[in-house]
C-alpha positions in Angstrom: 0.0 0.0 0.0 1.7 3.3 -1.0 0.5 6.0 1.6 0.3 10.2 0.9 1.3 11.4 4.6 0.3 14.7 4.7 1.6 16.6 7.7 0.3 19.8 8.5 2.4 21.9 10.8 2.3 25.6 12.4 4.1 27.1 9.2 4.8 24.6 6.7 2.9 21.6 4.8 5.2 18.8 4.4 3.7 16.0 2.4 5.1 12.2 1.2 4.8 9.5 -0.8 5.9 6.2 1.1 6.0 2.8 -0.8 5.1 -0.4 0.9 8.8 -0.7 2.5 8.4 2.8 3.4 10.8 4.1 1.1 9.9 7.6 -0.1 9.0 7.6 -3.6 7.8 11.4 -3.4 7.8 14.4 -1.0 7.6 18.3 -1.3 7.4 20.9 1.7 5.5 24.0 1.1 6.8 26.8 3.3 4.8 29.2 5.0 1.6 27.4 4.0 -1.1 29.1 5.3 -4.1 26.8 4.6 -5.5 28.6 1.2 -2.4 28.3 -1.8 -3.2 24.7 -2.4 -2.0 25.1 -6.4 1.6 23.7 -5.5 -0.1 20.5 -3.4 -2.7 19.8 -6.2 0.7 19.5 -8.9 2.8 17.9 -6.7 -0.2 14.5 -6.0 -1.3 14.9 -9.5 2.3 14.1 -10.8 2.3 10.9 -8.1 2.0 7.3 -9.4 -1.0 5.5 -7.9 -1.9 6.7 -4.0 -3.6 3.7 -2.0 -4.5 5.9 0.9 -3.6 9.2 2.7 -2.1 9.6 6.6 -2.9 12.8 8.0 -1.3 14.2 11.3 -4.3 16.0 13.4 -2.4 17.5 16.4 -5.5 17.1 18.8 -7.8 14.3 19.4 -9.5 16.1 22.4 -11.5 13.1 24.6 -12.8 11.7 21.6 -10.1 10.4 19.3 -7.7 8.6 21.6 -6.4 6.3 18.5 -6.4 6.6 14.5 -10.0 6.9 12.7 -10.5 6.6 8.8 -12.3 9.8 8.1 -15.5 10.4 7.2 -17.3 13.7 7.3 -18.7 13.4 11.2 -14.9 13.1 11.5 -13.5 15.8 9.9 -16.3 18.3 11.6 -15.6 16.7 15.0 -11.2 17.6 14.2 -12.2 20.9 13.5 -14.6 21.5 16.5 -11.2 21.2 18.4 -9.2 23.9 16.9 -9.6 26.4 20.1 -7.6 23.3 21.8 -5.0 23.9 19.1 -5.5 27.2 17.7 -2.0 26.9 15.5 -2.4 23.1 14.1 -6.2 22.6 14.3 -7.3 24.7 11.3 -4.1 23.4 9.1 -4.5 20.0 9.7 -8.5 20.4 8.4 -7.0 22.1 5.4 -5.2 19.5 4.5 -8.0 17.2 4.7 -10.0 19.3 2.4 -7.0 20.3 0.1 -6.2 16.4 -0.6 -10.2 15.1 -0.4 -10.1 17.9 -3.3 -7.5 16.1 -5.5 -8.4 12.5 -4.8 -11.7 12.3 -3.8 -12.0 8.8 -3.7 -9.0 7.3 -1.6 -9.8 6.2 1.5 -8.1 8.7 4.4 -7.3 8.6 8.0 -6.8 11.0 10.8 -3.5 9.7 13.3 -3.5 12.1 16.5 -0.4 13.3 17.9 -2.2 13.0 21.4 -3.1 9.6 21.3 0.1 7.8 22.1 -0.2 9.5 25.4 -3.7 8.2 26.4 -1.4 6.0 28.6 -0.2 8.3 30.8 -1.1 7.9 34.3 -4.1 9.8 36.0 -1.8 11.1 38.5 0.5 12.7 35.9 -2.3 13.9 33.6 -5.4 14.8 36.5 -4.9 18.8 37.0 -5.5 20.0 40.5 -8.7 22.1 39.4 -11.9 21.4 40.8 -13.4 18.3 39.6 -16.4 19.1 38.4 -14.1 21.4 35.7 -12.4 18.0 35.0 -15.0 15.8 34.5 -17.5 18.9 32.1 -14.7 19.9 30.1 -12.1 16.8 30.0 -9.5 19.1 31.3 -6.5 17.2 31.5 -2.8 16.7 30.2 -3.1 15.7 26.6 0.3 16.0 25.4 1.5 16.1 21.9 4.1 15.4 19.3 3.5 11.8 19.6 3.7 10.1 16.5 7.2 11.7 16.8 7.7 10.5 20.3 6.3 6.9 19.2 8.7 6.4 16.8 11.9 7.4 18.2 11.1 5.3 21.3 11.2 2.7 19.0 13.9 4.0 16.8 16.2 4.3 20.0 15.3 0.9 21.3 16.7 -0.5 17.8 19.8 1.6 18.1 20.9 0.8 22.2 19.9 -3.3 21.1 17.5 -4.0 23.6 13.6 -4.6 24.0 11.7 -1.1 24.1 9.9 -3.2 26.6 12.7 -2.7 29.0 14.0 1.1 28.5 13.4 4.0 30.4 13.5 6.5 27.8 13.6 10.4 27.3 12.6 11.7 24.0 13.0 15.5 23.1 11.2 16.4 20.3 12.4 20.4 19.4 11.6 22.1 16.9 9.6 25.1 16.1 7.5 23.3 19.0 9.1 21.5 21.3 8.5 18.8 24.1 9.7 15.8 25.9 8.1 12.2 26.9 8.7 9.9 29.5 8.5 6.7 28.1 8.7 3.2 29.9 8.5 0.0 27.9 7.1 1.1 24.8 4.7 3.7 26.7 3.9 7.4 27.9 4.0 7.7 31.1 4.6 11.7 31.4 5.1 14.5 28.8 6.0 18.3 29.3 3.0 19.5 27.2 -0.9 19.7 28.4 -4.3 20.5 27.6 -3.1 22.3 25.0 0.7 22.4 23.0 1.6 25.9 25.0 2.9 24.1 28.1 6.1 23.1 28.6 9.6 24.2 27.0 10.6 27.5 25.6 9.5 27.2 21.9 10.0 29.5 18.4 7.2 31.4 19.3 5.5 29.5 22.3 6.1 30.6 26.0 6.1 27.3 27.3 4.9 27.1 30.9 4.1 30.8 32.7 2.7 30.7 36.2 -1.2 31.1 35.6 -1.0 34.1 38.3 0.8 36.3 36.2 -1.7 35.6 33.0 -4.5 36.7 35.0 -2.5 39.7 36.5 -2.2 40.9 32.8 -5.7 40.4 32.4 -6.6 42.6 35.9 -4.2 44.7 36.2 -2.3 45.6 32.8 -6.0 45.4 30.9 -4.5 42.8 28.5 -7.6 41.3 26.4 -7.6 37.8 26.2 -7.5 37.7 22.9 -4.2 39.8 23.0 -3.1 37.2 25.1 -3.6 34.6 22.9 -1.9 35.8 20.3 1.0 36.7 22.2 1.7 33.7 24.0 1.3 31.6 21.4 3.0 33.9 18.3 5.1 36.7 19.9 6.9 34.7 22.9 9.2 31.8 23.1 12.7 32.3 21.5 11.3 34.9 19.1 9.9 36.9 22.1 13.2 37.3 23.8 15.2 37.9 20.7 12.9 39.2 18.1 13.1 37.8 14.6 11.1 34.5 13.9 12.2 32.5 17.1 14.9 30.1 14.6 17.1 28.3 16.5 19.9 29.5 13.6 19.2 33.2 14.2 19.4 32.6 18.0 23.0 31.2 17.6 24.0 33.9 14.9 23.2 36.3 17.1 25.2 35.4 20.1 28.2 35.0 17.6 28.0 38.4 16.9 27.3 39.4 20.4 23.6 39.8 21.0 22.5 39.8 25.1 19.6 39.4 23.7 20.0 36.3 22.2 22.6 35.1 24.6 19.5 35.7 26.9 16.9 33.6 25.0 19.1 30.4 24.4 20.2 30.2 28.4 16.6 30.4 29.0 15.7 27.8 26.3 18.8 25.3 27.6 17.5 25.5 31.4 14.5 24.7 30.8 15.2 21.9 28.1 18.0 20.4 31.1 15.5 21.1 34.2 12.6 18.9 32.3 14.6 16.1 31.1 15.7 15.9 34.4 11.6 15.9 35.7 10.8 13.1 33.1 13.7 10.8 34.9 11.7 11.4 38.2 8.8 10.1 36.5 10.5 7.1 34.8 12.3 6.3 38.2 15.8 6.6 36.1 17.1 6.7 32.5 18.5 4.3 30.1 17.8 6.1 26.5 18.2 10.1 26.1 17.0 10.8 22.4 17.0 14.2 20.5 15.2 14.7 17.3 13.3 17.5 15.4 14.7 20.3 13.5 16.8 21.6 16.5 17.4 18.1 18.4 18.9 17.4 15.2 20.8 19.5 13.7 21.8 21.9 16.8 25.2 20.0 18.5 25.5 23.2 20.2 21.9 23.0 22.1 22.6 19.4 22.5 26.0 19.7 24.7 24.3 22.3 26.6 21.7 20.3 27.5 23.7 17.1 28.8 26.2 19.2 30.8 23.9 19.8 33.4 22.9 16.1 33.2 26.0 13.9 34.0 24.8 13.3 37.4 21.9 11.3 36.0 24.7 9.0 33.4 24.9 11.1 30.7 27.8 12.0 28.6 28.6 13.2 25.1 31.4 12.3 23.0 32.1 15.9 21.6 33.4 15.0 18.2 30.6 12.1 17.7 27.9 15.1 19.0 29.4 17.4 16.6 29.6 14.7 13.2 26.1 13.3 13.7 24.2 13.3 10.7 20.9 11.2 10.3 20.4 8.2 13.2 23.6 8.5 15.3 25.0 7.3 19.0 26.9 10.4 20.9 27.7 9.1 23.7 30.7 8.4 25.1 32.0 5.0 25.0 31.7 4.3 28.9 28.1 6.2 29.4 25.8 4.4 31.1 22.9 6.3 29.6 23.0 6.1 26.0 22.5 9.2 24.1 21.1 9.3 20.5 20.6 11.8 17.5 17.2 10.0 15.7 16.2 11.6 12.1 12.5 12.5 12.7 10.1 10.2 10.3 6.4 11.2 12.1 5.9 9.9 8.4 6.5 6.4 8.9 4.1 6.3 11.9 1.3 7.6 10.6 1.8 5.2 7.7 1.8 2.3 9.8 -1.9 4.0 11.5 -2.7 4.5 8.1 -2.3 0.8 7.0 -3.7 -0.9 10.2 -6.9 1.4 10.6 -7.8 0.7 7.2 -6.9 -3.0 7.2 -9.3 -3.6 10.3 
């Protein structure tokens, strides 16, 4: 079965073609992709060789979707009745189901939700302390996302240390324009830095990451801030890009402490501590760590952010080799030879999981 994954992120429309072995035959990123151009999409599947099915990432699942669903349109209404749960992903990730529905009407489709790999996380990890009665009428809890990244390198990394993922206590750090971590014991979520909604947790491009809730409400009471200013800012005007200016990139951040920005000096300490003081939370919830894995855009390709991060973590086992950390280029092991925590770069295919959804949803 060939599979179209079409992943719709924040700023960009990434979309590929993945053979039965899960070779890419095809792919083609559209930059800046806003939900409307779809000219550039419609060329790109209409110059494919046969499609068998599409794969499409859908950031939140809310309480209904807690595993893959072939869409229909009760499904695609019920995705985008979730969008104030993910105001930057939600409305994409419909596009891209209407965009591709447009172009091949009749292949069969699936929605694969980033929060459902952590459906397994423990109520006392994913209960907030609000008043019940909240909990239960609005299913406020810790959703988490990024998980058909997370998924796979769990998996990835188990194939790379040589052991059962059914015995590792791994730490996965997806970063990239969003970022987060997950706990992950044998095969499984057990704890994840983002919540309800993907604004929690690390310093992102444009994302706060956690704020004490006090201080939004001071803005709100005190400094008049309307909540739809808030909104916006916390969720396009802060993170990296908030503290430094520009567009929150990782590469401008470093550029601009080569040439001497505080500024950007500023953002990137901010970014590392936090990145450091969560891994170090998700080993609390894991009881210890075997497996630390990086991956995304930054996890990556960013040695520099890497180092940083493990300095403050040799206590816990982990040590890079520097010239290893600094050569890695697709899947690669950059730890040191006597580390007993292994430490691993893993090229991010979300693709391949959501063709594997894709495949078993619609072969059931």
């Amino acid at each position: 079965m060939h599979v179209l994954v079409v992943n719709a992120g924040s700023s960009s429309l990434k979309v590929r073609l993945l053979d039965a072995s899960d070779e890419v035959v095809d792919d083609v990123t559209i930059e800046d992709w806003d939900g409307a151009g779809t000219a550039e999409l419609e060329r790109f599947v209409r110059g494919l060789p046969a499609v068998d099915a599409v794969g499409h990432r859908i950031v939140h699942g809310g309480r209904r979707f807690r595993e893959p669903v072939r869409i229909d349109d009760g499904v695609r209404e019920a995705i985008e009745g979730l969008a104030d749960l993910a105001p930057l992903h939600q409305p994409r990730g419909v596009a891209g189901i209407d965009a591709v529905r447009q172009v091949l009407p009749g292949t069969p489709a699936v929605a694969c939700f980033d929060t459902a790999f952590h459906t397994t996380i423990p109520d006392a990890a994913a209960t907030y302390a609000l008043p019940a009665e909240w909990n239960r009428r609005w299913g406020l809890r810790r959703y988490g996302f990024h998980g058909l990244s997370h998924a796979y390198v769990a998996r990835r990394a188990a194939q790379l240390a040589g052991r059962p993922a059914r015995e590792l206590r791994i730490v996965s750090c997806h970063l990239g324009a969003g970022a987060s971590l997950a706990a992950v014991a044998g095969g499984r979520s057990v704890d994840t830095t983002m919540g309800f909604t993907p604004l929690a947790g690390l310093v992102m491009a444009t994302r706060t990451g956690s704020v004490d809730p006090g201080l939004v409400l001071w803005l709100q009471q005190h400094a008049g801030t309307a909540a739809e200013d808030l909104s916006h800012a916390l969720e396009r005007e802060s993170g990296l890009a908030g503290l430094a200016g520009g567009s929150g990139d990782m590469r401008e951040i470093m550029s601009g402490m080569e040439s001497g920005d505080e500024a950007s000096r500023l953002a990137f300490d901010v970014y590392v501590h936090r990145l450091r003081r969560e891994i170090a939370a998700m080993t609390g919830s894991l009881g210890g760590i075997d497996v630390l894995a990086f991956t995304g855009g930054v996890g990556e390709h960013s040695a520099r952010v890497r180092v940083e991060a493990a300095a403050g973590l040799r206590y816990l086992g982990v040590t890079l080799d520097v010239a290893s950390n600094e050569a890695s280029a697709g899947d690669a092991d950059i730890s040191t030879a006597a580390a007993p925590v292994r430490t691993f770069v893993v090229a991010a295919r979300e693709d391949v999981e959501i063709a594997a959804h894709t495949r078993r949803t619609l072969a059931e």
